[in-house]
C-alpha positions, 0 to 999 in steps of 0.5 A, a space after each residue: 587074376 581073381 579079385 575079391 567081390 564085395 558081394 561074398 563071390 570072386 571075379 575072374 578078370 581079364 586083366 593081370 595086374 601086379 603094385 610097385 611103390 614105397 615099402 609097406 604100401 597096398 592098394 584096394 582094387 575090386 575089394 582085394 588088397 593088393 601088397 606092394 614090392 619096394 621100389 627103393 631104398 634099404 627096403 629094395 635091397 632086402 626085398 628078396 628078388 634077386 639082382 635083375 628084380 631088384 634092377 626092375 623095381 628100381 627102374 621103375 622108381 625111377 620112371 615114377 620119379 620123372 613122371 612125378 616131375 613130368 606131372 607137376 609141370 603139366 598141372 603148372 602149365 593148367 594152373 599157373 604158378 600157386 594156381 594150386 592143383 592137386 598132389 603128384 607125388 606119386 607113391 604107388 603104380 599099378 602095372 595092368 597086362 592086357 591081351 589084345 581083343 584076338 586072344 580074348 573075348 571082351 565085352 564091346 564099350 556100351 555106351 559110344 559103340 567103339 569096340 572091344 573093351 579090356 577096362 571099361 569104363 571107370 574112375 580110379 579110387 582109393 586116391 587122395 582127392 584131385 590127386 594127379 594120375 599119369 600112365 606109360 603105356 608099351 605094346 609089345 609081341 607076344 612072346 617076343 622082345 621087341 616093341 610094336 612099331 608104329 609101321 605094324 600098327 592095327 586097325 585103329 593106329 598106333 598098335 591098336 590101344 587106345 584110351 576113351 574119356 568122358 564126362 562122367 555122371 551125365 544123364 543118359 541122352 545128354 551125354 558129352 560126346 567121347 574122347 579117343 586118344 590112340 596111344 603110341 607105344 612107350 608113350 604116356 599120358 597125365 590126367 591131372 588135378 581134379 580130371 578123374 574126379 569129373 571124368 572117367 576113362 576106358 582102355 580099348 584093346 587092340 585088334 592088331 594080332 599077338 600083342 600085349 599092352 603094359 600099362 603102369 599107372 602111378 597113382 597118390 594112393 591115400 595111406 591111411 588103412 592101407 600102409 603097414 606104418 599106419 597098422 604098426 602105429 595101431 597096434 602099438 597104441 592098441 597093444 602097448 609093450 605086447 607089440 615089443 614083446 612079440 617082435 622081440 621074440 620073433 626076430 630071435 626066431 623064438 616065436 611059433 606061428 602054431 603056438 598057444 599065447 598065454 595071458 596073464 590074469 593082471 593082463 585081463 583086470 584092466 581090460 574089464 575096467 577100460 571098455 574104449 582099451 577093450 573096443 580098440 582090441 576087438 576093432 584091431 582084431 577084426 581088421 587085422 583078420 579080415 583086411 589083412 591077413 585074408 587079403 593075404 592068403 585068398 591071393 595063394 602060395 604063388 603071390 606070397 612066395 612073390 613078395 619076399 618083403 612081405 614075410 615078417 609083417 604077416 608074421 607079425 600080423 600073426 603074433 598080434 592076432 593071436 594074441 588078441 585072440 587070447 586076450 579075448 578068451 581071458 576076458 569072457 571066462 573072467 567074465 563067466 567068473 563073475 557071473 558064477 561068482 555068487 549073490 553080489 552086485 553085478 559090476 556096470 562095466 562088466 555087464 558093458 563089457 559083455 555088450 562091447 564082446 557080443 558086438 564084436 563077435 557078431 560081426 566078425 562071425 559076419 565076415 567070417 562067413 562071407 570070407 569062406 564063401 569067397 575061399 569055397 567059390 567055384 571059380 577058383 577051380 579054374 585056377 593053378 593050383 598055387 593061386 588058390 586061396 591057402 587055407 585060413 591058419 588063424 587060431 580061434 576060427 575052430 573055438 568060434 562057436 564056442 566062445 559065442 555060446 560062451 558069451 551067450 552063457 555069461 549074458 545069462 546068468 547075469 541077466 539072472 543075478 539082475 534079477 535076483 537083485 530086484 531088477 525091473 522086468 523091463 531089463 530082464 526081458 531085454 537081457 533075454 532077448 538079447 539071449 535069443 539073438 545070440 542062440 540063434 546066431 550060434 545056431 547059424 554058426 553051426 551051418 545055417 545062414 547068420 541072421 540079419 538084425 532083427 531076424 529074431 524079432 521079425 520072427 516072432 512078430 510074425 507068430 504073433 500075427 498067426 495067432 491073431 489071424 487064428 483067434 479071428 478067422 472065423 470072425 464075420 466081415 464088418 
């Protein structure tokens, strides 16, 4: 598997890893957004895995559901009754498949010295605060059926896998001594309420010959951004009837992924008038791109044909983004109308519109570089074919350019029609170095590296200070 680094690259990892939970949940892992197959309910039933996945993601809600019980009690006997204590219900697992230390090279623990390490040490996040974690752990043969038993456990004991804990954010030379559990196979353990909070654990591989350790970790993963209730409730706030009128005409087959979305002048108007509807469009496009649907397709062919439930919520995704894209586009030509548009005054909220769309714009020319920086890494080269990235479909990406030098244009000659009305050559100035932000951003699009904030005017500083190095080179010291 290949996680999405926070810093533009990718990571080939040790670990293979798949997330089972309530219908519609993801999970953040190393920056990559995990989706999840359904574990119950209608949603398992339409899931699109055949009888015997169906069978095994229902097993699994069913394990979840006894650990839950199992954790809650555990977390009463810590607290006592109304002791408080954090939540257990848990509503996702993430199910980790790790090699023992013989087939793979791991780097050693380096902090206790106690050997090879398949995860290091860490805290799990993305979590509701002092929530509850509870593991069942299974070591199995490769290639084979039955479990390892404790008769042909390895160095280390019960088959070799053990779990590390420690306190964490100790200085070092004053560290608390480490932990070391050896773990049975199909046993399980609970860190429950405020542990992984204070404490960070590790997973030590196993010497024993030919096994593989299953882990599968239920977790109270926090929903809000990373459930698609939560971004269906936004983009019916942000879209209003678009959104009904899009899953309508998808789920009469109607819709073409490839398809140009019109919009309609009196679509456009409002937007110019309502600046915060305007804003909530621009955030809603960005995450729809850049948390949703590159989270999907950096994944491959393999991992999407995988997770049936997923299909119509993408498409979805997509219809939104278009139409978006389009609403976008409507509202910069209206914009370069009005600049056109003679000798009137200039509109206050058009000239913030322009603002609010340079912003967004900017930012997202941003994570769309970081994005193709991540799809053209060199790692994924070493990877099947169908875990490869899938090229970015996402209408607009092409007309990117265009539409920055657009904006660009229309903060130009409104900057101009401001100063034909007598505006101060204060704001004049400011509208154009606003300009020359935006010309150089455009020209990074074009193949350079997008400029960070203030390039322009560090750039321009440091002219200036050549000049004043020449005028008084020659100048005696003193």
């Amino acid at each position: 598997m290949v996680s999405a680094g926070s810093k533009g690259g990718v990571t080939k990892t040790s670990v293979t890893r798949m997330l089972i939970g309530e219908a519609g949940i993801t999970y953040k892992y190393l920056g990559l957004r995990l989706f999840a197959h359904p574990w119950s309910g209608e949603a398992l039933a339409g899931a699109g895995v055949g009888a015997e996945g169906a069978e095994a993601l229902r097993t699994i809600g069913e394990l979840n559901a006894w650990l839950s019980r199992r954790a809650a009690e555990h977390c009463v006997e810590l607290r006592g009754e109304g002791g408080g204590g954090g939540r257990a219900d848990f509503n996702l697992t993430l199910i980790n498949r790790m090699v023992n230390a013989s087939e793979k090279s791991l780097r050693p623990e380096p902090l206790y010295e106690l050997g090879p390490a398949s995860v290091s040490w860490h805290a799990d996040s993305g979590l509701v605060d002092f929530s509850t974690i509870s593991v069942f752990h299974n070591v199995r043969a490769l290639d084979e059926d039955e479990g390892i038993g404790e008769q042909e456990a390895g160095e280390g004991g019960a088959c070799g896998w053990r779990v590390a804990l420690r306190v964490s954010g100790e200085p070092e030379g004053k560290r608390t001594p480490a932990i070391v559990a050896e773990l049975p196979s199909d046993s399980c353990y609970h860190l429950c309420d405020d542990f992984n909070h204070f404490h960070e654990h590790a997973v030590l591989a196993s010497h024993t010959p030919n096994t593989v350790r299953h882990s599968s970790t239920h977790r109270v993963a926090r929903e809000e951004g990373g459930c698609w209730g939560y971004l269906h409730e936004k983009a019916t706030e942000t879209l209003g009837a678009d959104v009904v009128g899009v899953e309508d005409s998808q789920a009469r087959g109607a819709a073409d992924e490839g398809a140009e979305t019109s919009v309609a002048e009196a679509e456009v108007a409002p937007l110019l008038s309502n600046l915060k509807q305007l804003k909530a469009e621009q955030e809603l496009l960005s995450e729809l791109e850049s948390e949703w649907l590159r989270q999907w397709w950096i994944q491959g062919a393999l991992n999407a044909r995988q997770l049936p439930w997923w299909h119509q919520p993408i498409k979805r995704m997509r219809a939104w983004h278009a139409r978006l894209e389009a609403r976008t586009l409507a509202v910069v030509k209206a914009l370069a109308r009005t600049a056109r548009g003679g000798t009137g005054a200039v509109p206050k909220e058009h000239t913030a519109a322009c603002g609010v769309l340079a912003s967004a714009l900017e930012s997202r020319a941003l994570k769309r570089r970081a994005w193709q920086e991540r799809e053209s890494d060199s790692q994924w080269a070493t990877m099947p074919r169908e875990a490869r990235p899938i090229p970015c479909p996402l209408q607009g990406e092409a007309a990117a350019r265009e539409l920055l030098q657009a904006v660009r244009a229309v903060r130009s000659l409104l900057a101009e029609r401001s100063a034909g009305e007598g505006a101060s050559k204060k704001t004049v100035r400011a509208a154009k170095a606003g300009q020359s932000n935006w010309l150089a951003l455009s020209k990074s699009m074009a193949g350079g590296g997008v400029p960070p904030a203030g390039g322009v005017a560090k750039a321009k500083g440091a002219k200036h200070a050549k000049k004043r190095h020449k005028k008084h080179k020659h100048r005696p010291a003193g």
